[in-house]
C-alpha positions as CSV (number, residue, x, y, z in Angstrom):
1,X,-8.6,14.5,-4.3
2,X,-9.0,12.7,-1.1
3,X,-5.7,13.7,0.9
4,X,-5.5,10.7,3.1
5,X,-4.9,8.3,0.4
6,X,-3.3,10.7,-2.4
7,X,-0.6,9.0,-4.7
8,X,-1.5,5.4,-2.6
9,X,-1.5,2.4,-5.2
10,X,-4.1,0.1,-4.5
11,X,-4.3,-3.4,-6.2
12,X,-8.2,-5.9,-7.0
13,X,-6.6,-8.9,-8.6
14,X,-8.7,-12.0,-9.5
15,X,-6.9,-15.6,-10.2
16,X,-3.2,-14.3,-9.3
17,X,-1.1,-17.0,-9.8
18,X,3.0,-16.0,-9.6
19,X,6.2,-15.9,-8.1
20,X,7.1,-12.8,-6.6
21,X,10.7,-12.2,-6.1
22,X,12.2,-10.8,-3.1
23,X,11.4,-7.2,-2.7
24,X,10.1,-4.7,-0.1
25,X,8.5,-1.1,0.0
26,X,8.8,1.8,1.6
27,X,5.3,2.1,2.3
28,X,3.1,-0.8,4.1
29,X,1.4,-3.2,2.7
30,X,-2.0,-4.0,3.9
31,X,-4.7,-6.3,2.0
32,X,-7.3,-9.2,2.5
33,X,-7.5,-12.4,0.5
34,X,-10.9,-13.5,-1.1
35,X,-9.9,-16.8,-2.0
36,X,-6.9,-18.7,-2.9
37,X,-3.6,-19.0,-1.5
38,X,-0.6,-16.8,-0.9
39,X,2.1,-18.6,0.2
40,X,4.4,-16.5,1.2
41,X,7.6,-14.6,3.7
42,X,7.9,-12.4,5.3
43,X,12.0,-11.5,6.3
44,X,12.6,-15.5,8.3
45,X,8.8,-16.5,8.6
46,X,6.5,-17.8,6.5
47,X,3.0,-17.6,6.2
48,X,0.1,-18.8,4.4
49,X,-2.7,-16.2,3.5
50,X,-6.0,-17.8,2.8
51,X,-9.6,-17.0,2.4
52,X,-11.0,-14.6,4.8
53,X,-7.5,-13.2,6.2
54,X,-6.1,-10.0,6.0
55,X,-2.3,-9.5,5.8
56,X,-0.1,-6.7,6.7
57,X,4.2,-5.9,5.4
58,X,6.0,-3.0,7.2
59,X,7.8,-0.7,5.6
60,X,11.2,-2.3,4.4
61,X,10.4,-6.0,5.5
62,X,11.8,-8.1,2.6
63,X,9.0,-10.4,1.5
64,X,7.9,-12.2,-1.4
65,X,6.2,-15.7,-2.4
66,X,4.0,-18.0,-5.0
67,X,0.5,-17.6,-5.5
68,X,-2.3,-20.3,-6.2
69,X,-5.6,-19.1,-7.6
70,X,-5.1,-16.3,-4.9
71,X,-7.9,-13.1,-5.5
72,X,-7.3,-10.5,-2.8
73,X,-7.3,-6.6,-2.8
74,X,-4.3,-4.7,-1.6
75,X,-3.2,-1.3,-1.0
76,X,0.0,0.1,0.3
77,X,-0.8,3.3,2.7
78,X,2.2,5.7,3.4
79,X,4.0,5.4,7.0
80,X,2.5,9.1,7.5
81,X,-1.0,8.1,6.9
82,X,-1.0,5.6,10.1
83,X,1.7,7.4,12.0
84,X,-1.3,10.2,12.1
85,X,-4.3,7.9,12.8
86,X,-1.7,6.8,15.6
87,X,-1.0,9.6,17.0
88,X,-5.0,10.6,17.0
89,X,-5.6,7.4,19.1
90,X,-2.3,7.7,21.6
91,X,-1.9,11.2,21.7
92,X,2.1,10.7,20.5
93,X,3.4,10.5,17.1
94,X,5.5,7.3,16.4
95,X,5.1,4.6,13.8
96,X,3.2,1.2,14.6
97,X,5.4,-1.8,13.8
98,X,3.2,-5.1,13.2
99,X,5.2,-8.8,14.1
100,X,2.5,-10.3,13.0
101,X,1.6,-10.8,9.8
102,X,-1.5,-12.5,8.5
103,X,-4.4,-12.3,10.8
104,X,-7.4,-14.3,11.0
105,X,-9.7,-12.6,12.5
106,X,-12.9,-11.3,10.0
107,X,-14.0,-8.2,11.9
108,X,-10.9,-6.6,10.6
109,X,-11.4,-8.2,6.9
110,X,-14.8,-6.7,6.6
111,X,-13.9,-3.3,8.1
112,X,-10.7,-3.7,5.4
113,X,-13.4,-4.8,2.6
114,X,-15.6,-1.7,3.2
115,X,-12.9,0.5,2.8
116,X,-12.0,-1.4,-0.4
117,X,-15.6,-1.8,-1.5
118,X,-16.4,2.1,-1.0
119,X,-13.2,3.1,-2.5
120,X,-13.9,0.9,-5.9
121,X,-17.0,2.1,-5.6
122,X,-16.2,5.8,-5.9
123,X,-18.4,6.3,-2.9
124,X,-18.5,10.0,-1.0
125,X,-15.3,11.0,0.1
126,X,-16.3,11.2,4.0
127,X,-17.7,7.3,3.5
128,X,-14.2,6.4,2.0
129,X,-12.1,8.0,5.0
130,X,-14.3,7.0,7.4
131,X,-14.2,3.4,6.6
132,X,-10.4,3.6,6.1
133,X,-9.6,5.3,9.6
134,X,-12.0,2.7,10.8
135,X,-10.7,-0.2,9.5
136,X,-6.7,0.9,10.1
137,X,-7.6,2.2,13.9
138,X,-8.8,-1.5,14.8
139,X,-5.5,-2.7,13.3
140,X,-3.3,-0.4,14.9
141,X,-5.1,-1.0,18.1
142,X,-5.3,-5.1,18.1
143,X,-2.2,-5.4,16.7
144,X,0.5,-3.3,16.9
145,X,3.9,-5.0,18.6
146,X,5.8,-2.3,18.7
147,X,6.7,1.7,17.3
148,X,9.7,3.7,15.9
149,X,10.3,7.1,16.0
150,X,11.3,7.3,12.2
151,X,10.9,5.7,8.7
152,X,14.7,5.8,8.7
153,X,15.3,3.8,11.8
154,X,13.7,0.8,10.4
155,X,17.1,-0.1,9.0
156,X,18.9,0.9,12.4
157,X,19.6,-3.0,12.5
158,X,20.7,-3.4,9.2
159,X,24.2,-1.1,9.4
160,X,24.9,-1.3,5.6
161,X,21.4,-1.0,4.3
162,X,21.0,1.7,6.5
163,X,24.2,3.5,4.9
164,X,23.5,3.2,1.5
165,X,20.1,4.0,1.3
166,X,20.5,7.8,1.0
167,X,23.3,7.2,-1.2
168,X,21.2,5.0,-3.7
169,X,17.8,7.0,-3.6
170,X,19.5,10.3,-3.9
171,X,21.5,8.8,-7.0
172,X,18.9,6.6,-8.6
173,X,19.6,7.2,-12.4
174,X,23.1,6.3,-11.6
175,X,25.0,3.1,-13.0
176,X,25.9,1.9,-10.0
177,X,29.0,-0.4,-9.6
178,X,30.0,-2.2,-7.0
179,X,33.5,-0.3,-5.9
180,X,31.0,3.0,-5.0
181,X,28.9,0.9,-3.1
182,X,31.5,-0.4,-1.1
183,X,33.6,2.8,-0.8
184,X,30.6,4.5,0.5
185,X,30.5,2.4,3.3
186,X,34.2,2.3,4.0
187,X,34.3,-1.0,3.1
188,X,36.1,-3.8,0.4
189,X,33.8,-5.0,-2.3
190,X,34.1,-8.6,-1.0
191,X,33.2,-7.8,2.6
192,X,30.5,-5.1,1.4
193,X,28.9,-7.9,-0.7
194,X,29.1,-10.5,2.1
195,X,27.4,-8.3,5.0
196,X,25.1,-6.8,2.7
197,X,23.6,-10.2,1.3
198,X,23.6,-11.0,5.0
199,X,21.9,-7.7,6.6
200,X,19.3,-7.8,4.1
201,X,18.9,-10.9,2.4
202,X,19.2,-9.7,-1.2
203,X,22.0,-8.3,-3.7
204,X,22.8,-4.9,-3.9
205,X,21.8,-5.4,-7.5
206,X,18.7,-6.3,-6.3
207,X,18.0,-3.6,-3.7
208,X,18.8,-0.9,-6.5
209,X,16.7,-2.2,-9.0
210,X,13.6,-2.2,-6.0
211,X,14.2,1.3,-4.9
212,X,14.0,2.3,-8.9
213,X,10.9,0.9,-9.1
214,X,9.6,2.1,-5.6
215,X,10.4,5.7,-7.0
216,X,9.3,5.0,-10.7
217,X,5.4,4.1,-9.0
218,X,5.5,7.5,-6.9
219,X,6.2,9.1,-10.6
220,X,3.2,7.8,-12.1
221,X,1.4,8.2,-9.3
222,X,1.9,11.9,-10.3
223,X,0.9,11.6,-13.8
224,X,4.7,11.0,-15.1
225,X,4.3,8.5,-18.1
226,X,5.6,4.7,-17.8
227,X,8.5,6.0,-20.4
228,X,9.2,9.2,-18.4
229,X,9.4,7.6,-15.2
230,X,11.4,4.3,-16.6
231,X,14.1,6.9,-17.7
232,X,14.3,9.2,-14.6
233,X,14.6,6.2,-12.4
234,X,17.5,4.8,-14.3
235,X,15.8,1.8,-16.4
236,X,17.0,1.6,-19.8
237,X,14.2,1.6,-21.2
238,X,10.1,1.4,-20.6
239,X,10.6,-2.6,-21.2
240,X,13.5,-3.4,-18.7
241,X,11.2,-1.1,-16.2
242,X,8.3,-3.6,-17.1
243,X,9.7,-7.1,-16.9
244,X,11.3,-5.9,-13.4
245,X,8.2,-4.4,-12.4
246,X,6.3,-7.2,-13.0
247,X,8.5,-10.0,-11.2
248,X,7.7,-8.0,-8.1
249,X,4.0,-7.3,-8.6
250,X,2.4,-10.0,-10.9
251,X,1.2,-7.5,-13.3
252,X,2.4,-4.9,-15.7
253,X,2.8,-1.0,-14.2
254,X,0.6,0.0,-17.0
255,X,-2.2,-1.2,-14.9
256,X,-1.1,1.1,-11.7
257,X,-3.9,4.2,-12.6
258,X,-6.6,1.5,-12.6
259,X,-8.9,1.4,-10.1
């Protein structure tokens, strides 16, 4: 098993065309777009990802978007992986934070799509993590705005977010209503529901159902079947996991042990 990129989901999709709800991952997102359009946001900005770019999410942005014709390859690399391959090239160990989000520049797309290429290609292990450290050292270097000390500190500015995110991931396979919510965070459901929506841009409803899904894919990532890890995460059923896995993604989780 190659170590750097073990239980990473990685995405080659040809002709996307979809709407992708609001959503974000605890993981980055980093991928390059063959042809087509991704039209697209990222928290207040939009973007347009086109031929030849390579785009980047941090870990809990809120993004989403429509797709025309768009064929790209993603993959979504763990804030560890390139809190390491920065600390290797700065000698300190914080996270890289990227303001920036689509970049036009193509020595980074073709460093990006010989990592991709090798790792489709089931190429030697050393030619796979040489061409991803590669490809993720020019980003951090080029483009990195600014760091954090801590995956958790990426919802310092969100105050509500921030306090019921332990609450919700440690209670996932809860039916959550809104009175806990709010009481957790010492506050009345009306002005819970207000700053949430306001802190970060989606329900609570919403933000549950995400971080279900964010922990179902870690599950099958471990071999856990699509039924197993629809019931440990708190979906009804393998179906309601689905149809809210695949307003998020495009496709169907089935496909998430494809290469």
């Amino acid at each position: 098993m190659n170590k750097l990129l073990e239980n990473t989901t990685f995405e080659c999709v040809k002709l996307s065309n979809n709407n992708f709800s609001k959503h974000f991952h605890d993981t980055y997102t980093i991928g390059i777009t063959y042809d087509g359009v991704l039209k697209s946001f990222n928290t207040n900005q939009k973007y347009d990802s086109f031929k030849y770019t390579s785009r980047v999410n941090n870990p809990g942005e809120l993004h989403g978007g429509v797709s025309s014709a768009w064929s790209h390859s993603n993959f979504y690399p763990s804030v560890e992986l390139l809190s390491n391959i920065y600390e290797d090239i700065f000698f300190e160990k914080k996270i890289p934070i990227f303001q920036k989000h689509v970049f036009s520049d193509k020595i980074l797309f073709f460093k990006l799509h010989n990592f991709f290429m090798n790792y489709y290609n089931n190429e030697d292990i050393l030619l796979i993590q040489s061409s991803l450290v590669d490809a993720l050292s020019y980003l951090i270097l080029n483009y990195t705005s600014h760091t954090k000390k801590s995956f958790e500190n990426i919802f310092d500015d969100k105050r509500v977010v921030k306090n019921s995110y332990e609450f919700i991931c440690d209670n996932l396979d809860t039916d959550f209503n809104l009175e806990q919510l709010a009481r957790n965070s010492n506050m009345s459901k009306y002005h819970f529901l207000r700053v949430f929506k306001k802190e970060f841009g989606i329900t609570p409803h919403n933000f549950v159902i995400n971080q279900r899904i964010n922990k179902a894919i870690k599950l099958i990532k471990n071999d856990v079947s699509l039924s197993q890890a629809s019931l440990q995460v708190g979906f009804n059923d393998q179906s309601h996991f689905t149809r809210n896995f695949k307003k998020l993604y495009g496709y169907t989780p089935s496909m998430l042990n494809k290469k």
